[in-house]
C-alpha positions, 0 to 999 in steps of 0.5 A: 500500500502506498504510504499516501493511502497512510492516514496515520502519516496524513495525521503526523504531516498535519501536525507538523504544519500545526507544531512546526517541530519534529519534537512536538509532534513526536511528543503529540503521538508519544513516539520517537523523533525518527518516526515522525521523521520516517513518516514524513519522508515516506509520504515525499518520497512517495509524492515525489515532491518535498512537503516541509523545509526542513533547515527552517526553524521553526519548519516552513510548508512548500507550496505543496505542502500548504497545499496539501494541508488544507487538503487533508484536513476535512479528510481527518476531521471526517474519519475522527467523526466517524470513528467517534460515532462508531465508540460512542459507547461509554464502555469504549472510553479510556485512556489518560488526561493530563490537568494543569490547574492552580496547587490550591484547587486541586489540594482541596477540591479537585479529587472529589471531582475526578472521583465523580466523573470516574463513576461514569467513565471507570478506565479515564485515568488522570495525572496532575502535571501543572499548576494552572498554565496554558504553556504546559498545553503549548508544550506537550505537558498537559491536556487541559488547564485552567487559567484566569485569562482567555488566550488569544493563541490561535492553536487553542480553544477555550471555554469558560468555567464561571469567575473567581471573586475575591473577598477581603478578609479578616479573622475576628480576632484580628479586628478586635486587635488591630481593627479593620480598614474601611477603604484601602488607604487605611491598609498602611496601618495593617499586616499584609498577607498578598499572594504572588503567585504563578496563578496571578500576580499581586494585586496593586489596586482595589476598585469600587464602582467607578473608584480606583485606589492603589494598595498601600501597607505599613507590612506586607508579607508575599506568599505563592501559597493561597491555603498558607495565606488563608491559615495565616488569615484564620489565626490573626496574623494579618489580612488579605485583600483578595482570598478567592471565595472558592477558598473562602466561602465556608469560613465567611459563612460560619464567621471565621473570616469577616469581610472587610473594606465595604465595596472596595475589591479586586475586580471577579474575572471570568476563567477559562478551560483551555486545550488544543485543536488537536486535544479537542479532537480526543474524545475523552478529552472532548467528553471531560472538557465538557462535564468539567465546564457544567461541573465547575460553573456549577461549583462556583456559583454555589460557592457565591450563593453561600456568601450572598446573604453575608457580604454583597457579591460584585457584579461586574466581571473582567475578561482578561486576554493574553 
């Protein structure tokens, strides 16, 4: 058979116009640098004429080979379409999905989730290999992630998964203590606990309504671990302007935490679940990607309900790209 008649080699060629590199695809089909290479140059020889320029980097199509990209790329959505409707079954649903989500999600929350979604989907295995970044997705590290802003990158797709709102919190031993600011100038005399992290940075202004003011302290102390910070809270040690209520909302609602600064915050922003085109066309990754968005969004909004009735949820949103 002629290697052109090959889908899996249409399928590695296609990826290499996509990745333009042999690592990446070799790492895309979980296969050696010489495959990819092999598979290449047996599709060429077998047209006759070169596809890819390879003493490019990144790799360059020819002319032929943007041609032929744009050829076999209905084709191979067709064939994963039909072999999708032909294991539609549950039963035929397994393999590994690779997470990257933020430390303090998956350390308190994430388990029970996985747990809930194994009940229906038994051979779904899943590894936890980042801490929220689309650069695990661009390198091959992960499948799916979850990360506060919309990415603009051609190659990947994203859904959102609700908003995180930031509460400013004290313990009420704190405020017997020290007592609790009412605007974000008067941070100067207080204890700071800010985080910054690689989730999100650290926050330098706090909004109400159309108000804007800089965030000021007399100390600040800058931690990468958000339950660190929410343990410091809780024993008095100072506050934060910013704890996600997704770390928060039990605490606010039995009293352990009080919110502070009336109407001063830092801004809800909308989240995302990203993957890659390629990702996408994985059916268990397709199938997870949207049970996880229903299952988030649902989570979420749960968590905002809870505090409704003790502290006045912020209504507007921010959409952040990069």
């Amino acid at each position: 058979m002629s290697k052109l008649d090959d889908l899996g080699a249409w399928r590695i060629f296609s990826s290499l116009c996509r990745t333009r590199n042999f690592s990446h695809t070799a790492a895309e089909f979980d296969v050696e640098i010489s495959t990819v290479s092999r598979a290449l140059d047996k599709l060429e020889s077998s047209l006759g004429q070169e596809l890819i320029t390879r003493n490019t980097r990144p790799l360059q199509l020819t002319e032929v080979g943007e041609q032929a990209f744009g050829n076999i790329e209905p084709i191979l959505a067709m064939h994963r379409e039909m072999l999708n409707e032909l294991t539609s079954g549950s039963a035929n649903l397994s393999g590994k999905i690779r997470l990257s989500l933020a430390p303090g999600f998956v350390a308190r929350f994430l388990m029970p989730m996985l747990m809930e979604f194994n009940s229906s989907y038994p051979e779904i295995s899943f590894d936890v290999v980042g801490g929220g970044n689309i650069h695990d997705i661009l390198q091959y590290q992960a499948d799916i992630a979850v990360v506060s802003y919309k990415p603009k990158d051609p190659r990947l797709i994203s859904f959102t998964r609700g908003r995180n709102v930031y509460a400013p919190v004290a313990s009420p031993e704190y405020i017997a203590k020290h007592g609790a600011p009412q605007h974000p100038r008067d941070l100067k005399n207080h204890i700071l606990l800010l985080y910054d992290g690689s989730v999100r940075t650290a926050t330098k202004q706090l909004h109400k309504g159309d108000l804007v003011e800089p965030v000021c302290w007399q100390k600040v102390v800058r931690v990468s671990n958000i339950l660190a910070i929410k343990r410091s809270v809780i024993d008095g040690l100072g506050i934060s302007i910013d704890m996600p209520l997704l770390h928060c909302a039990d605490e606010i609602a039995s009293g352990k935490l009080i919110p502070i600064m009336p109407g001063w915050v830092n801004p809800p922003v909308e989240c995302f679940l990203v993957t890659s085109q390629s990702n996408w066309h994985i059916r268990r990754h397709r199938i997870f990607l949207q049970w996880f968005q229903e299952r988030l969004i649902k989570f979420f909004k749960q968590r905002e309900e809870m505090v409704a009735p003790f502290w006045p949820i912020p209504e507007r949103t921010l959409i952040r790209e990069g």
